[in-house]
N, C-alpha and C positions, 0 to 999 in steps of 0.2 A: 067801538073805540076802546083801545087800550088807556087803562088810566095810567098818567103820568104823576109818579112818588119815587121819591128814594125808598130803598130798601134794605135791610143788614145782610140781603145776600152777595153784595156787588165781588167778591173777591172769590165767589164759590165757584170753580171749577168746571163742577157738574153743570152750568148755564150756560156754558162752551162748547154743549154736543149740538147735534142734529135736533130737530124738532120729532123725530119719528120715534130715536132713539132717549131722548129723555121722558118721551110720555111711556115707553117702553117700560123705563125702570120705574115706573109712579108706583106708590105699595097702593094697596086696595083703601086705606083711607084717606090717601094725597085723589083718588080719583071721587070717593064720596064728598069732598072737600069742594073739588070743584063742581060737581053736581048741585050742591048745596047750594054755589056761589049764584048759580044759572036760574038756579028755581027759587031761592027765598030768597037773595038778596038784588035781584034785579042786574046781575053778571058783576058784582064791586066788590072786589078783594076789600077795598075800605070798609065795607058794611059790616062784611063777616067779621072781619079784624074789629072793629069799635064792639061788635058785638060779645066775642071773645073777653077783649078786655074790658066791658063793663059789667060780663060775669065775675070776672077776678076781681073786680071792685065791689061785688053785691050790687050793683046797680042794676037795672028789669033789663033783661035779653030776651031777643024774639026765639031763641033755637037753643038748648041742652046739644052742643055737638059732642062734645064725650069729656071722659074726666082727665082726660089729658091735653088742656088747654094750649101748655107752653109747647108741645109737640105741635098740635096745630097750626100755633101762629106762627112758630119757623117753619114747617111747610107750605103755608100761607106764603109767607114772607119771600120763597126758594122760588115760588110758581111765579108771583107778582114780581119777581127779578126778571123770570124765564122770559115770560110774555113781554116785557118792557125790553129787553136787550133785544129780544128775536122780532117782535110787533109780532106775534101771533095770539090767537085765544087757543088756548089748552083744553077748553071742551069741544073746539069743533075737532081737533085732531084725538081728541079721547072716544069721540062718537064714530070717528073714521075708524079707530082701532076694534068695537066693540062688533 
């Protein structure tokens, strides 16, 4: 199931392609991102994200994803638009590409 949230991507452009063609353009840590989401967080964009941001706050995180947090959570943020506009998951069509 796609989880249903708003997002800060809603006006991004990029969320307007094909599904084949957007995981196409994913950089190598938008596809570790969702790897991560599949295997530590039980597939929840919410998990990783709360996670994310309770490191920014010093509060216990399950996962060190890298030091560029705010990067993370807007590609976070880009995917979790993706899949909610399109109703697809992003890791079954990243597994399909691999």
């Amino acid at each position: 199931m796609i989880e249903a949230a708003s997002s800060g991507a809603g006006g991004d452009s990029s969320l307007d392609v094909p599904v084949q063609e957007f995981v196409a353009r994913l950089q190598p840590y938008e596809r570790v991102l969702i790897d991560l989401k599949d295997q530590l967080y039980e597939g929840s964009w919410e998990r990783i994200l709360g996670d994310l941001r309770a490191r920014l706050e010093g509060k216990p995180y399950i996962f060190k994803l890298s030091q560029t947090i705010a990067r993370d959570i807007a590609a976070i943020e880009r995917m979790k638009a993706y899949e909610l506009r399109h109703q697809v998951r992003l890791s079954e069509w990243v597994r399909k590409k691999a």
